[in-house]
Each structure stands twice: as structure tokens, then as C-alpha cells.
VOPAGU-2260 file (C-alpha; in pm, 1 decimal, decimal comma):
REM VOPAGU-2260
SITE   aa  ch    i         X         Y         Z
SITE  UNK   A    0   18859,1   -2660,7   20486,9
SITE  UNK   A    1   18500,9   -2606,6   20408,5
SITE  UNK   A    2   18181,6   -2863,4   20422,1
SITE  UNK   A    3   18154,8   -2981,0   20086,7
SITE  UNK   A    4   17828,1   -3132,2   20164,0
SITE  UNK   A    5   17601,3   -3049,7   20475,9
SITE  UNK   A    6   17286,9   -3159,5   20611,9
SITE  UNK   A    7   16992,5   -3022,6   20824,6
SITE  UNK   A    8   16779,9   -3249,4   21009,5
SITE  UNK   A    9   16498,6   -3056,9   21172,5
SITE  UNK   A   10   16307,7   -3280,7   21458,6
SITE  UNK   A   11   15969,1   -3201,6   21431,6
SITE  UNK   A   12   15687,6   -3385,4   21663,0
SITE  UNK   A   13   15598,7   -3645,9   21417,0
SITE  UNK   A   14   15855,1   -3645,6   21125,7
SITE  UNK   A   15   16236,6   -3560,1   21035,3
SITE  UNK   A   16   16270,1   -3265,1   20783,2
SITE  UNK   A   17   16591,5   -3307,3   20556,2
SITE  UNK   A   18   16795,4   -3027,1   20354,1
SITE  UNK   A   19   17147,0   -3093,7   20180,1
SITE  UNK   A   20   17345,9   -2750,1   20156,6
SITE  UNK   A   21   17453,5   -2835,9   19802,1
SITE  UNK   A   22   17082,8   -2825,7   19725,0
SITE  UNK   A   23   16872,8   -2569,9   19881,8
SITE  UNK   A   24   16561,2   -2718,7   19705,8
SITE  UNK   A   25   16632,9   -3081,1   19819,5
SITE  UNK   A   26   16471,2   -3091,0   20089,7
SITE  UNK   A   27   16185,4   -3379,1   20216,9
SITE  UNK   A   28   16043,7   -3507,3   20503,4
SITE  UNK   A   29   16023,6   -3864,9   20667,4
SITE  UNK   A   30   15854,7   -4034,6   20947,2
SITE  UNK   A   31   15976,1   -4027,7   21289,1
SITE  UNK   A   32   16123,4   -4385,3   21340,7
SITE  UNK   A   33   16369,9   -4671,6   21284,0
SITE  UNK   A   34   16209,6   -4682,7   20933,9
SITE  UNK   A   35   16256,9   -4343,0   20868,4
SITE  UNK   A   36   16629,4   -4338,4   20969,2
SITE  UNK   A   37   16681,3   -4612,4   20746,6
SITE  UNK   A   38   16550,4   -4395,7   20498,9
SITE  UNK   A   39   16801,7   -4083,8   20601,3
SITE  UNK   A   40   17093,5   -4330,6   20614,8
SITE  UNK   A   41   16984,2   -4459,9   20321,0
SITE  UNK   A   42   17028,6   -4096,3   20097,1
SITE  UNK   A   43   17311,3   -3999,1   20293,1
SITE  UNK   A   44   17545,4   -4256,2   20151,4
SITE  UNK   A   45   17606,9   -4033,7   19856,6
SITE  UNK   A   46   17694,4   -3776,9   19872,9
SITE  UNK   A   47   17844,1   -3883,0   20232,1
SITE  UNK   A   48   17801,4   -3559,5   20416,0
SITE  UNK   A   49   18082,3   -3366,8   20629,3
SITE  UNK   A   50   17847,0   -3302,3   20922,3
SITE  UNK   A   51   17490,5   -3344,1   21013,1
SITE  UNK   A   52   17317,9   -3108,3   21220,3
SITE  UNK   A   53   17044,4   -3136,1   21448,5
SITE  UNK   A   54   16959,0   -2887,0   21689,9
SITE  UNK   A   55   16903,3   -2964,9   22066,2
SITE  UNK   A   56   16513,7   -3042,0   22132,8
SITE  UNK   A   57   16479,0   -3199,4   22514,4
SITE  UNK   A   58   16602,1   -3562,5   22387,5
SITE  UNK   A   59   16420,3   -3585,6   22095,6
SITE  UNK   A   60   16690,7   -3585,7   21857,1
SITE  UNK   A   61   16890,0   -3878,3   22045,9
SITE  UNK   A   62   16710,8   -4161,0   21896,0
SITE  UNK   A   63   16824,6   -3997,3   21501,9
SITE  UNK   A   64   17152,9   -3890,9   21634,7
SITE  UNK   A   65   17227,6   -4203,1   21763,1
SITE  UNK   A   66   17151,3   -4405,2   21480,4
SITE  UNK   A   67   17325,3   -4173,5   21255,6
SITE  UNK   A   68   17633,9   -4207,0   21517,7
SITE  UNK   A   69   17572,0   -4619,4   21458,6
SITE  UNK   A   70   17620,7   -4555,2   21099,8
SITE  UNK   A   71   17946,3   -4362,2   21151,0
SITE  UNK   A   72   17786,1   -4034,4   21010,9
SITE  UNK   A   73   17944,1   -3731,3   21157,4
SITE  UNK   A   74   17638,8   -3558,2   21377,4
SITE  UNK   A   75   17655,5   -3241,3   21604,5
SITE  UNK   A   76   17359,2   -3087,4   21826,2
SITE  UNK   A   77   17419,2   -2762,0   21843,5
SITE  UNK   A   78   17211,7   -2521,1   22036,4
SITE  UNK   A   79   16870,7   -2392,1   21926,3
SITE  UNK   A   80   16968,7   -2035,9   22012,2
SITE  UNK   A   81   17297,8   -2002,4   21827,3
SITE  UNK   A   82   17080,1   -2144,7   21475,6
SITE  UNK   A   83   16821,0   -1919,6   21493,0
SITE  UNK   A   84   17046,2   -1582,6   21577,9
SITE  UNK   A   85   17245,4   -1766,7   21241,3
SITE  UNK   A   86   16926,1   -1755,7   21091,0
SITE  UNK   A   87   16821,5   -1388,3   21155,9
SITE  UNK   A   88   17168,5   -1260,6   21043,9
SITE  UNK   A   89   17145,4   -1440,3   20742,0
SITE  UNK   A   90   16835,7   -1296,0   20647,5
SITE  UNK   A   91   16554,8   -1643,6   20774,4
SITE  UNK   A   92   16293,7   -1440,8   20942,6
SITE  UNK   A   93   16019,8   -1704,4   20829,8
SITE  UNK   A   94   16023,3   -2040,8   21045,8
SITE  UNK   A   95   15869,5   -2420,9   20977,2
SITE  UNK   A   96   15994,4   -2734,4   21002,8
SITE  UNK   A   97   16122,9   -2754,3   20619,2
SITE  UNK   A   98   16304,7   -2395,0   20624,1
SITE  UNK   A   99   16455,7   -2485,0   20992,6
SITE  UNK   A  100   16611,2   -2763,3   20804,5
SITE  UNK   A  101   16767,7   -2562,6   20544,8
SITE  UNK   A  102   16878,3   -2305,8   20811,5
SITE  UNK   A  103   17042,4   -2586,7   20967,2
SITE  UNK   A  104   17218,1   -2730,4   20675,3
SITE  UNK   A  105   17299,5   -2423,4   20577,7
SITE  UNK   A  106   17498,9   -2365,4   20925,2
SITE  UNK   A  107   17708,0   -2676,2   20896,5
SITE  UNK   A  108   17808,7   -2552,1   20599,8
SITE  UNK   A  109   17938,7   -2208,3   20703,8
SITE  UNK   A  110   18008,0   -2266,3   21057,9
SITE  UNK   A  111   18126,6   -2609,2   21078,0
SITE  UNK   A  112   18021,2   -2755,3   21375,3
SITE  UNK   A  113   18271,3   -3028,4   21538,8
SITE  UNK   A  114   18107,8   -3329,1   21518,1
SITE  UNK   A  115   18032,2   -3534,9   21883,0
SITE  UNK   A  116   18080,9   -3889,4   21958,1
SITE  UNK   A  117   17684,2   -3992,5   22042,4
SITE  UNK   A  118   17605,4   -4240,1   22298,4
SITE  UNK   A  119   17544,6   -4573,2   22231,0
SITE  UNK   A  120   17251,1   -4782,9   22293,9
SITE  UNK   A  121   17389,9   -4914,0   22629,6
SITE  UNK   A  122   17417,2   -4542,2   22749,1
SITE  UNK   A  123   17108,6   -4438,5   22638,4
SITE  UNK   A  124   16965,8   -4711,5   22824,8
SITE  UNK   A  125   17151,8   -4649,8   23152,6
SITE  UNK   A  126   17077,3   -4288,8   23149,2
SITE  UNK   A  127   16694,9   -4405,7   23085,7
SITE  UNK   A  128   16745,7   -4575,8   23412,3
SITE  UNK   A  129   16901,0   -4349,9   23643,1
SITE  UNK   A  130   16658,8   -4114,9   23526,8
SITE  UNK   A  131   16355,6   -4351,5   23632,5
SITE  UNK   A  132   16535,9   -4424,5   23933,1
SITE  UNK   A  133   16571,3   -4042,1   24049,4
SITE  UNK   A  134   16205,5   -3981,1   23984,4
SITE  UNK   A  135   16095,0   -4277,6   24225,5
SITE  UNK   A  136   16396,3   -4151,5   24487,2
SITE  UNK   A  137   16192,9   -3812,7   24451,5
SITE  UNK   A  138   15848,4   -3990,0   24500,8
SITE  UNK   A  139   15957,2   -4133,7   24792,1
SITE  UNK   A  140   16121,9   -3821,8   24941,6
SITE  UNK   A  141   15772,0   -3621,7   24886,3
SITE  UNK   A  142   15550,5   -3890,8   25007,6
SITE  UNK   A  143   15732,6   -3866,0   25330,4
């Protein structure tokens, strides 16, 4: 069954870059923040896409996936790597932040990522803490 409708976020330092595979040239931009995803989860009500796809970027894209996850819109983070080989074979040799996010919608509509249950606030926040409690464990080991 194909994507009928797919979207690209691309994660840029200080904004969100947004492409719709049903419209190549629908593409725009938006800040970086809660107020921001409001504004995604705002446009993505219709048409309700299949997938959204972010790719992998250290943790940054948490914070959107999750609240996309919140909003019970389908999200995968798929691997940096596998998007831009998809890119080169498909003929993307140029790169910024709003072509990445066509590239990216483009790829959830041809190779269908499975959509992945996202963490939820709670998790986020416990993983935020055993994180902060590994890095003083490791303090303490090297001060010794």
C-alpha cells in the first residue's frame, strides 16, 4: 500500500524545514520550539500524513518527534546515511536544509519507513537523568 501523503521534517540548528510529498513545492520552515510544533501539528491535520520522517541528528529531533508521537502522528527516524545514499540514487546531489526536507518526504513516500512508538515525556526525562548521573559517576572516577 503506498504513502498517500508523506512528510519531511529536516532538523536544522535553529528551525524545522517541512516538505509534503504530494507537493514538492510546499515546503516552509518554522522555529525550533513548542510554538513551532504547534505550528507543524497544526498543518498536518489535513491532509493527516502516513508517516513523518526525521532523520537521526544526536537527540535533536526527540523534542519534535515526541510531540508529534503526543499527537498520535506516525514518526520514524531513520538513519542519516540510508537518506542521503536515497538521495544520490535519486538524482539530490545539492544539499540544504529545505531540499533535505524534500529528500526526506520524498523517502517516506517510496520507502515507507515503519513508524516507532517515541518515548514519552517521563522517559525522556529519566534518560536525561541517568545520563547526568553517568557523567558525575565518570567525574568522580577521574578525579580519583
Amino acid at each position: 500500500m503506498p504513502v498517500s501523503c508523506g512528510v519531511g521534517i529536516d532538523v536544522a540548528k535553529e528551525a524545522l524545514d517541512v516538505a509534503w510529498s504530494t507537493d514538492p513545492d510546499a515546503r516552509w520552515r518554522t522555529t525550533k520550539d513548542e510554538r513551532g510544533w504547534a505550528a507543524i501539528i497544526a498543518r498536518l491535520q489535513t491532509p493527516r500524513p502516513d508517516v513523518v520522517v526525521l532523520e537521526a541528528t544526536g537527540g535533536y529531533e526527540m523534542p519534535i518527534a515526541a510531540a508529534l508521537a503526543a499527537d498520535k502522528v506516525p514518526v520514524a527516524v531513520v538513519n542519516p546515511r540510508q537518506v542521503r545514499d536515497f538521495a544520490k540514487g535519486v538524482g539530490k546531489l545539492a544539499k540544504n536544509d529545505q531540499i533535505d526536507a524534500g529528500v526526506l518526504a520524498h523517502f517516506a513516500e517510496v520507502v515507507r519507513p515503519a513508524a516507532q512508538p517515541m518515548p514519552d515525556e517521563q522517559q525522556l526525562e529519566l534518560a536525561a537523568l541517568v545520563t547526568r548521573r553517568r557523567q558525575f559517576v565518570d567525574m568522580r572516577w577521574i578525579g580519583k
